[in-house]
C-alpha positions as CSV (number, residue, x, y, z in Angstrom):
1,X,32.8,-19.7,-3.9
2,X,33.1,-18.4,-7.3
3,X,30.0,-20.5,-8.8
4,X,27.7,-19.1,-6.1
5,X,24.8,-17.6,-7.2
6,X,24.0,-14.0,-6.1
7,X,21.5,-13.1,-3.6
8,X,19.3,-11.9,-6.2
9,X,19.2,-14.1,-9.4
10,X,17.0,-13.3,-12.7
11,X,16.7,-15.6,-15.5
12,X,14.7,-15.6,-19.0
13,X,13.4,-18.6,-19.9
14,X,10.6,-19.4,-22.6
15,X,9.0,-15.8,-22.7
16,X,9.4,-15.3,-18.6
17,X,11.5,-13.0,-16.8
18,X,12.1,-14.9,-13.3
19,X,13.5,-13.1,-10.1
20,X,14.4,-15.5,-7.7
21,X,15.3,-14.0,-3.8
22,X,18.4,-16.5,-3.0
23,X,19.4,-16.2,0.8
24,X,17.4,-19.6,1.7
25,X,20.2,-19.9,5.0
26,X,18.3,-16.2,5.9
27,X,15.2,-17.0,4.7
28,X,15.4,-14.9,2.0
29,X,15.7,-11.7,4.6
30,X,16.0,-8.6,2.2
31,X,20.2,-7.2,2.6
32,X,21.2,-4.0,0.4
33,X,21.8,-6.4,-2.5
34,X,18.3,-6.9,-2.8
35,X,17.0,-4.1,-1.4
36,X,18.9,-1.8,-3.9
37,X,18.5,-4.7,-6.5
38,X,15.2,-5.9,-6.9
39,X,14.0,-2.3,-8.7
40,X,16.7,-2.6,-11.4
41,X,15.7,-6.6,-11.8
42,X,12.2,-4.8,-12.7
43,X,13.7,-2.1,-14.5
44,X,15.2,-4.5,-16.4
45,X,12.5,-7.2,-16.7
46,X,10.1,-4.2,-18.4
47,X,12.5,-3.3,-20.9
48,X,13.4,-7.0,-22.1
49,X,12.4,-7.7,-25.3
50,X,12.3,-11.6,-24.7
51,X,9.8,-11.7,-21.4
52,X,6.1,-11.2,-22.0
53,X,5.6,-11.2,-18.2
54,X,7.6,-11.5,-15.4
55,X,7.6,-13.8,-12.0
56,X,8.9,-13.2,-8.5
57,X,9.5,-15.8,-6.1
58,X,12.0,-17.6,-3.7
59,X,14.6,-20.0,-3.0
60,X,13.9,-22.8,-0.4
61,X,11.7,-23.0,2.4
62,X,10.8,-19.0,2.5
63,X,9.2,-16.6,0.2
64,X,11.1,-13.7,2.1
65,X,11.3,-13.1,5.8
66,X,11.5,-9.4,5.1
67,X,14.0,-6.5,5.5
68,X,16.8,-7.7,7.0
69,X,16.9,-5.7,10.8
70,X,20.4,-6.4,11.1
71,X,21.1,-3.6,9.1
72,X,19.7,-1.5,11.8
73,X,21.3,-3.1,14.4
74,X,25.0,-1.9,12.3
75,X,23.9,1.7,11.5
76,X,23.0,2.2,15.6
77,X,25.8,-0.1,16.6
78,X,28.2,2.5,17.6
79,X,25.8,4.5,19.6
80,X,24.8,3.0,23.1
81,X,27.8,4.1,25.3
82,X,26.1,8.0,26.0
83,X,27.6,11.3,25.5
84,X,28.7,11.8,21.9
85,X,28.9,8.2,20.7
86,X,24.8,7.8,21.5
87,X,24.7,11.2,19.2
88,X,27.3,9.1,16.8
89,X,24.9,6.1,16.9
90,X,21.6,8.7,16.4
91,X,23.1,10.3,13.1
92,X,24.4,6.9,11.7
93,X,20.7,5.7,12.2
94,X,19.3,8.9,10.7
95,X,21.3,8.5,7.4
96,X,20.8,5.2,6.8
97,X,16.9,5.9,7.4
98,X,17.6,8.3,4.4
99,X,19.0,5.9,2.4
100,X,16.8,3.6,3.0
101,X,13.7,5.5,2.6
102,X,15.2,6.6,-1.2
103,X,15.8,3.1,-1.6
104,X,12.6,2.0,-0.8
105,X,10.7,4.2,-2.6
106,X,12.0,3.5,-5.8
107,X,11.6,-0.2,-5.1
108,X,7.8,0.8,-4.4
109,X,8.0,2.8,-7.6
110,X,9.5,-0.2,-9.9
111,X,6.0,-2.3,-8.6
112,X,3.7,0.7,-9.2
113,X,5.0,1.2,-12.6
114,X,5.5,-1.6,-14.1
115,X,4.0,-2.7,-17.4
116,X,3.7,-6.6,-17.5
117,X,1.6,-8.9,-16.1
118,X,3.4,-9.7,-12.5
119,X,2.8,-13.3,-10.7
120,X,4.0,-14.0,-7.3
121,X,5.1,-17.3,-6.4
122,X,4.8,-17.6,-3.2
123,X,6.9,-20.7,-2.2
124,X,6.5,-20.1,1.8
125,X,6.0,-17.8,4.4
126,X,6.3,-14.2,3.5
127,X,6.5,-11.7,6.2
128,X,7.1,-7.6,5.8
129,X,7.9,-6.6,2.1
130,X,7.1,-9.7,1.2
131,X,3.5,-9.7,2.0
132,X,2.9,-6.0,0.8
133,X,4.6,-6.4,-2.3
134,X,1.6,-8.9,-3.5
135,X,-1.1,-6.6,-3.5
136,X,1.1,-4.8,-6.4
137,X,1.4,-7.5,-8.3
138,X,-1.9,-8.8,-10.7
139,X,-1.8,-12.6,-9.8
140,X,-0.3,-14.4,-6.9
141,X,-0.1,-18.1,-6.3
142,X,1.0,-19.7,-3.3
143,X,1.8,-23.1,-1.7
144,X,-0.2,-24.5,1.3
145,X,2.2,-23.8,3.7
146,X,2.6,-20.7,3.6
147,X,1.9,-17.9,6.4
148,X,1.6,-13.8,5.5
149,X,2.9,-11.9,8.6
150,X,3.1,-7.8,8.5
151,X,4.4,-6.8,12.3
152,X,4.8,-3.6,10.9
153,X,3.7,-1.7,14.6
154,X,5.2,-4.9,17.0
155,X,8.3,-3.7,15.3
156,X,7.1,-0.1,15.7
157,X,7.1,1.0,12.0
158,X,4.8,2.1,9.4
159,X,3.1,-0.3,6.8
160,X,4.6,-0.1,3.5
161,X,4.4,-1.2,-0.5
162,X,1.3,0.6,-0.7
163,X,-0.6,-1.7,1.6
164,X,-2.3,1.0,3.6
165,X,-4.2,1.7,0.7
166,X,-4.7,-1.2,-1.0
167,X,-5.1,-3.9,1.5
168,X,-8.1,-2.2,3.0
169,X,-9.2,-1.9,-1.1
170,X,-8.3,-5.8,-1.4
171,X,-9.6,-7.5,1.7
172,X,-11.7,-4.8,3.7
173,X,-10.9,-2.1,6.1
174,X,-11.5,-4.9,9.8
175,X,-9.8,-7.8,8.1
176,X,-6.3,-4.7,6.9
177,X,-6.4,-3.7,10.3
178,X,-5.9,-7.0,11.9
179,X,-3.3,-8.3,9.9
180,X,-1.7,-4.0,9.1
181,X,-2.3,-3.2,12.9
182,X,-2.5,-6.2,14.9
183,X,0.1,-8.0,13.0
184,X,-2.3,-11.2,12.5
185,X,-0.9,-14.2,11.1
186,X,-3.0,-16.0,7.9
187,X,-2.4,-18.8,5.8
188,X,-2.7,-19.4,2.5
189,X,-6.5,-20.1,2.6
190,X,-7.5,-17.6,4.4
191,X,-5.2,-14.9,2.3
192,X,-6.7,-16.7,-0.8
193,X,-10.5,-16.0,0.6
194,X,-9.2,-12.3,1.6
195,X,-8.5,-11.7,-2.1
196,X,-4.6,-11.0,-1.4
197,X,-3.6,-14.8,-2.9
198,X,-5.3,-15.5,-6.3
199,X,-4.9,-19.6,-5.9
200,X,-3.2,-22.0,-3.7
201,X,-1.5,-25.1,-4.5
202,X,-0.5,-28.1,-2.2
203,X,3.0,-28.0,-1.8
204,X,4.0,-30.8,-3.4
205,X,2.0,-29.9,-6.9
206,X,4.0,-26.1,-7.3
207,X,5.1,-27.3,-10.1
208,X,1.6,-27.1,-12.3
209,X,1.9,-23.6,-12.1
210,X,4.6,-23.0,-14.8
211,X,2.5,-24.5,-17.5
212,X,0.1,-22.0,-17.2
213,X,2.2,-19.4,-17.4
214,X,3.9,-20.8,-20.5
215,X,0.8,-20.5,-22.0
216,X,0.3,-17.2,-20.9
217,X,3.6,-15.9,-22.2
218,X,2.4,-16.9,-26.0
219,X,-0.4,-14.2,-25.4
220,X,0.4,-10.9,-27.4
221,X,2.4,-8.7,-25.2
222,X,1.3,-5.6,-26.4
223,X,-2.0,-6.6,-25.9
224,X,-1.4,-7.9,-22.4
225,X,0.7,-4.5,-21.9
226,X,-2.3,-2.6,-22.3
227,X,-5.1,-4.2,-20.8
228,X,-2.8,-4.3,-17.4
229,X,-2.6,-0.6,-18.3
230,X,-6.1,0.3,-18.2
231,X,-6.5,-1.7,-15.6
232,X,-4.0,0.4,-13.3
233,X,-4.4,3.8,-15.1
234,X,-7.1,5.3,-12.7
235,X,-4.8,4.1,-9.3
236,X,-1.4,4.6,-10.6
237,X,-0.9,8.3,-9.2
238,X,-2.7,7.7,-6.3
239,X,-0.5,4.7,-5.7
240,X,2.6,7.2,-5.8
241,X,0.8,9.6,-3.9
242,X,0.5,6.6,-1.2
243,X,4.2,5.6,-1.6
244,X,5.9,8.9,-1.0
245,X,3.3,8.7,2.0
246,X,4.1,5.8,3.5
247,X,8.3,5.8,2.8
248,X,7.9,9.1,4.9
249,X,6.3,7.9,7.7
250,X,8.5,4.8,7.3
251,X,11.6,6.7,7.8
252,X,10.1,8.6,10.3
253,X,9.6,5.8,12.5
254,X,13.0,4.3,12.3
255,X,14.1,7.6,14.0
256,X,11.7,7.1,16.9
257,X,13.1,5.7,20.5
258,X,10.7,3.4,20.2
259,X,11.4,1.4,17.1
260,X,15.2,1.2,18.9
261,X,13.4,-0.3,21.3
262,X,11.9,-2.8,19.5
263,X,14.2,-3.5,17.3
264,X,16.7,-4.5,20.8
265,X,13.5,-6.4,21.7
266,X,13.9,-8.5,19.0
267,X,17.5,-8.9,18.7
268,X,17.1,-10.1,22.3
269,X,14.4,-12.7,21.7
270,X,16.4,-13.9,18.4
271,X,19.2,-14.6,20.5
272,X,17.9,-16.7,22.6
273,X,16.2,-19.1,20.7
């Protein structure tokens, strides 16, 4: 047990700054470690001398299955009996929406403001976070099999990472609100022809992709530093403006009777399969 990696792994190899998700037995499902990790990995991936840009991506079969509910379930686990310990369980749920929301927003933040080129590797299905995190980074590549799910309302909460803003921006305001509203499922094509995947790759050829970037981490990173500027410089306060937005309606909603609901809708269904 000492040799096991941690749930969130970063490595620098040949001018890349990798950040690997590594719960492949959860599918990747975002705990506290990475939750309260990933910003620093960003933090930390901006500031290395060494890494001209930086990748995100999985271990496994899954991208990222999203937040992690569970940690829900815990925070409202010792309400449910009425009288004070319901009022117990409705605090404990409160605070850890807090938290969370801080959390969150500086996660959101890291994405917003950070100065290198960003790829996402998408290496399977990505659901929640995992989906809205692309449209903050500049290219994303992803295998054939994968599937983009946000069931941001069938879970009764608020889209995040921006995406109320920016998917409409990406794809369209009808094709957001199917997959933002309606929680549609796409695949990789038709995220690729929505302009939310840059390119897709058969499975089996992932692979091909590191060359490129290779070769694209030999590019001069001050030059690449400042185009990506530019390029953000008229959105980048509106995209805070958004965040703060959405991370408050977020923790609003995790407060609400019915996301409780949901959320012991879902717990019920996972249970029985």
């Amino acid at each position: 047990m000492a040799n096991q990696e941690p749930d969130l792994v970063e490595v620098v190899k040949d001018g890349i700054y990798i950040i690997r998700f590594n719960r492949p037995k959860r599918k990747n499902a975002f705990n506290d470690k990475i939750m309260l990790g990933l910003a620093p990995a960003l933090e930390r991936a901006a500031s290395n001398p060494d890494a001209a840009i930086a990748v995100i991506t999985g271990t496994g079969d899954y991208f990222t299955s999203g937040n992690d509910l569970s940690n829900f379930s815990k925070g409202a686990g010792s309400g449910g009996g009425g009288g004070a310990s319901d009022k117990k369980g409705e605090t404990n749920l409160e605070q850890l929406a807090q938290a969370a929301n801080g959390s969150f927003n500086r996660l959101v933040k890291a994405f917003i403001d950070f100065p290198k080129p960003l790829v996402a590797i998408v290496n399977g299905p990505a659901v929640g976070i995992g989906v809205t995190m692309l449209g903050l980074c500049d290219v994303v590549y992803a295998t054939n099999r994968a599937i983009f799910h946000a069931p941001f309302v069938s879970l009764a909460q608020a889209p995040e990472g921006c995406s109320s803003f920016l998917f409409p921006r990406i794809m369209g305001p009808g094709k957001a609100a199917e997959i933002l509203l309606f929680g549609k499922k796409v695949t990789a094509d038709e995220a690729c022809k929505l302009g939310l995947v840059t390119e897709v790759f058969p499975d089996e050829h992932m692979d091909q992709i590191w060359p490129r970037l290779h070769q694209w981490a030999k590019l001069p990173p001050v030059a690449m530093m400042r185009a990506k500027g530019l390029m953000r410089a008229h959105l980048k306060d509106k995209l805070h403006e958004v965040n703060d937005l959405e991370c408050k309606s977020l923790a609003e909603s995790w407060t609400t009777e019915e996301f409780m609901a949901a959320l012991m809708k879902f717990f019920t269904r996972k249970s029985k399969l």
